[in-house]
N, C-alpha and C positions, 0 to 999 in steps of 0.2 A: 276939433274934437266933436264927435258926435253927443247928442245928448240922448238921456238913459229916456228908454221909452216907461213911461207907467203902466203897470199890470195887475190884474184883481184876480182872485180864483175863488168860483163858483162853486161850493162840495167838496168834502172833505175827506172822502173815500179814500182809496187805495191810489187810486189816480188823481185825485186832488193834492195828497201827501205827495206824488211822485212828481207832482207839478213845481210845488213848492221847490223844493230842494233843487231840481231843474232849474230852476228861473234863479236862486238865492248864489245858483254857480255862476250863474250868466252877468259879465260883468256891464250886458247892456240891456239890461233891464231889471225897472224896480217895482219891488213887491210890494203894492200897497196896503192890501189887506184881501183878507176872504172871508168869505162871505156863505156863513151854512146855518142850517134851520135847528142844528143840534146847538146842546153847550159841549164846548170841544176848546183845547188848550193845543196854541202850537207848540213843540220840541223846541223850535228855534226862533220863539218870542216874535211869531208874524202875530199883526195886530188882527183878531175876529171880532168879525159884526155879523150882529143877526144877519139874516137872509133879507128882507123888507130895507135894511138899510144901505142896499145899493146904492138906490136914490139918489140918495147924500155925497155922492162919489162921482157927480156930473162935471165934467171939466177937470178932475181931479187923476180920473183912470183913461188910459188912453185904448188899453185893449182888457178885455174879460176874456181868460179859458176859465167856459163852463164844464164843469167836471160830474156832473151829475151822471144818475142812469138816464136810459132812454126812454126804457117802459114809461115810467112818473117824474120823471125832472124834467128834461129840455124842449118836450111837444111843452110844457106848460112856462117855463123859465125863459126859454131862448128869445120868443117873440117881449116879453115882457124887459128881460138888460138889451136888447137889440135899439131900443126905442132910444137909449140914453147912449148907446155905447157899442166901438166895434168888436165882435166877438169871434171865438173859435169854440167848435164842439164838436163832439166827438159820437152824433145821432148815428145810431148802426143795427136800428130796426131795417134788415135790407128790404124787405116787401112794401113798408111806406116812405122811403127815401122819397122819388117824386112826389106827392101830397105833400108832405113836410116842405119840401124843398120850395116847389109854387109859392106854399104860406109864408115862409121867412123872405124868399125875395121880395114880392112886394111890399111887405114890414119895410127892409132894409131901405128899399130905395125909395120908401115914404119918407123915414125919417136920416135918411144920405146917411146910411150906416154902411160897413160892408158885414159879413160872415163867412167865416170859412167850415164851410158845414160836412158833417161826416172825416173828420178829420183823424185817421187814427193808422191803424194798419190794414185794416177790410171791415169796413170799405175805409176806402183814403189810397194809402199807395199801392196795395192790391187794385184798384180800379185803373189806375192807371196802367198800371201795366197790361190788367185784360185790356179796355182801349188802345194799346200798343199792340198784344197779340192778335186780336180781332183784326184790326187794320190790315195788318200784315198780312195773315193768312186766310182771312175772311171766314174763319172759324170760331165759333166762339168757344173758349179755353176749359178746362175744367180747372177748380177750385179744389182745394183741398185744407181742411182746419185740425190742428192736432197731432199728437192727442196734449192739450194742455187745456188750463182753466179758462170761461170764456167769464169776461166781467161784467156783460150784459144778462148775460143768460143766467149768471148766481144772479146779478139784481133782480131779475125777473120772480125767480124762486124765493128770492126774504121778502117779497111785498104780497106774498099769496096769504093769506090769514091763517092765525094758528102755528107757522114757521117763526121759530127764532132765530134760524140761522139757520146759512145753508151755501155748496157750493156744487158749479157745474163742470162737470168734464167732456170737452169734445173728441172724439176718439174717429178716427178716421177709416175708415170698412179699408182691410188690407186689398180686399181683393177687388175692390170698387178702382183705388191707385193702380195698381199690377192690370187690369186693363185702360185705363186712361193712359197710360205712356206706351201703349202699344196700338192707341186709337181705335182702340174696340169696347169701350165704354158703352155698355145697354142703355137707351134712355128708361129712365124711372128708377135706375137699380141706387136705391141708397147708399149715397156716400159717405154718411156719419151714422156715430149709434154717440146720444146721449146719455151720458152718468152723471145724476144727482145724487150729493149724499144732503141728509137734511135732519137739523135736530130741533124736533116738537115732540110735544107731548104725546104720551102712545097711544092715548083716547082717539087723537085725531088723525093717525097713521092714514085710514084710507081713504078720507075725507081730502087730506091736504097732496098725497098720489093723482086724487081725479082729479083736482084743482091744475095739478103742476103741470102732467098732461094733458092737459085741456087750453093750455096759454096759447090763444092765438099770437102766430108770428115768429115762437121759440119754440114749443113742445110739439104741439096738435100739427098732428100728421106724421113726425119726425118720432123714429127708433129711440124709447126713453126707458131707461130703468132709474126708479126711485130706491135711493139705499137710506134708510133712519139709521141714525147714529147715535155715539155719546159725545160728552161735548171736548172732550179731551182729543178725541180719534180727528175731529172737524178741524178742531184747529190747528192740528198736525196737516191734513189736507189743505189748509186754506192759505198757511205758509207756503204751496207751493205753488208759484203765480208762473210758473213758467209756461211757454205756450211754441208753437210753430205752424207754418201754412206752406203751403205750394200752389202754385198754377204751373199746370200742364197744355202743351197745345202741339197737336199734330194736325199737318195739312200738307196736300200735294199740290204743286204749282202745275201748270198747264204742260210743261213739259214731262208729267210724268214721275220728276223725281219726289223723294218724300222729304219731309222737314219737321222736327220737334224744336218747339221750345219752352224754358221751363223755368222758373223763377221761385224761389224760396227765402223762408228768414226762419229764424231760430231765437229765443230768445229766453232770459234766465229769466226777466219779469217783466211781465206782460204789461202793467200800468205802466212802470218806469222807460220800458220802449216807446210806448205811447205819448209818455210825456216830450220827450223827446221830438217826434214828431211835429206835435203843435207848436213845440215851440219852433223849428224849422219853418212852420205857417204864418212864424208872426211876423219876417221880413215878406210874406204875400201882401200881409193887409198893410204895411208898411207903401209898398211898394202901388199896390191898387190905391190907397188915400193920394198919393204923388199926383196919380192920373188921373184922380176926380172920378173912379170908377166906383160905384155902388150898388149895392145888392149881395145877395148871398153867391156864393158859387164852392163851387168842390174842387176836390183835387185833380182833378181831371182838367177843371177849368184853368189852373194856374200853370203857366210855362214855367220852365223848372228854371228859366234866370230870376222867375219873382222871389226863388227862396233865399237868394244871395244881394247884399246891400254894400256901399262903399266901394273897398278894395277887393272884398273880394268879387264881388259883382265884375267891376275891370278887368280881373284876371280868368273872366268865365273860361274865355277859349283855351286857356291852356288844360282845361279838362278833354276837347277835343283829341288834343296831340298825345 
């Protein structure tokens, strides 16, 4: 009989909740408690502790998904549970993936931890697959997000001051796609237009616009409309978590002929797929602990026998056939 591996969760978000329920299905593994800087009640009597009282949970938890944002939770949280404990997170600022990344491996393998870092849909198993497309046709792929809610980019938007709430929609330029599957993609030509809808007070209407457009890494530079709402209309939007992506890749091989290839997901909610995900990551750090392997790495990094443990690991190659 295998024994139930221990688990903690980091934030209490939309993804933190989708975590829980995730893990409370999974009959191998146990939910020890989570851990958020709010007073927060779980639905299904998981035991919470402040946030500071990780700590106390050394030898107790075997793996932590931190479920925070990226903007303000995990550059500040990941190195700090890293220290005591192996982790998963889901960092998906794409322009400081490297910095971040440098900084928690050598954390990790200070303290012979591992992480599995950037762990989500894109980045996470979007990258892998560009690294498969790339390889391939020595092209690099276009991307495409949308139109669904991004849950980075709303958190970015509720930490801007004067916002009491708010959420982001990524919307995908139709005709940016309609030339990337036909490999006549302009460089520079915008591939997304952002919508924000956001509810603060009307004083600060243009105040918290320049702000939202101005976030490096999420807005500035990037096609944004700001929509102020009421709060009734918001969280009719914000109930809808569903989301989808593509990568496209055309390239011709040396003999002249052409080749596309194209990968997509779909999804009703965007946390709850996500959740999903990590937990599929938790047989990696399962599997990299076995081999004495430490340090942070991505999905990119993990061969896809790390996600399978036991029997079903023995029976990989019948995925072959």
């Amino acid at each position: 009989m295998n024994m139930k591996i221990n688990v903690g969760i980091v934030g209490y978000g939309n993804l933190g909740k989708a975590v829980e329920q995730s893990v409370l299905s999974n009959s191998n593994l146990n939910l020890i408690a989570i851990f958020s800087r709010r007073m927060i009640k779980s639905k299904f009597n998981t035991k919470i502790e402040p946030y500071e009282s990780f700590k106390n949970y050394s030898g107790k938890i075997d793996i932590m998904y931190l479920c925070g944002g990226s903007k303000s939770d995990l550059e500040v949280q990941t190195p700090e549970i890293l220290e005591l404990f192996d982790c998963i997170n889901t960092f998906d600022t794409h322009k400081k993936i490297q910095t971040e990344f440098n900084k928690v491996d050598e954390l990790a393998k200070i303290s012979k931890h591992r992480l599995i870092m950037s762990c989500g849909w894109d980045p996470g198993i979007f990258s892998v697959i560009r690294g498969m497309f790339l390889a391939i046709g020595k092209t690099m792929p276009n991307t495409f997000w949308g139109k669904g809610i991004s849950m980075g980019h709303s958190d970015a938007i509720r930490r801007v001051s004067n916002v009491i709430d708010g959420v982001q929609f990524t919307i995908p330029n139709k005709e940016a796609v309609k030339l990337a599957k036909t490999g006549n993609l302009p460089e520079g030509m915008p591939k997304h237009f952002r919508e924000c809808f956001v509810l603060t007070d009307k004083n600060n209407e243009t105040e918290v616009e320049y702000e939202i457009k101005n976030i490096p890494n999420y807005f500035k530079g990037e096609p944004t409309k700001v929509n102020f709402v009421e709060s009734l209309e918001l969280l009719k939007l914000k109930n809808k978590m569903f989301h989808k992506g593509e990568i496209i890749s055309n390239f011709k091989t040396i003999h002249g002929t052409k080749n596309k290839m194209q990968f997509s997901v779909s999804m009703d909610s965007n946390p709850n797929f996500t959740a999903y995900i990590m937990l599929a990551y938790t047989n990696a750090v399962i599997n990299l602990k076995k081999k004495n392997k430490t340090g942070a790495f991505t999905c990119l990094d993990i061969p896809i026998s790390y996600l399978f443990v036991g029997k079903e690991k023995d029976n990989l190659l019948n995925i072959i056939c």
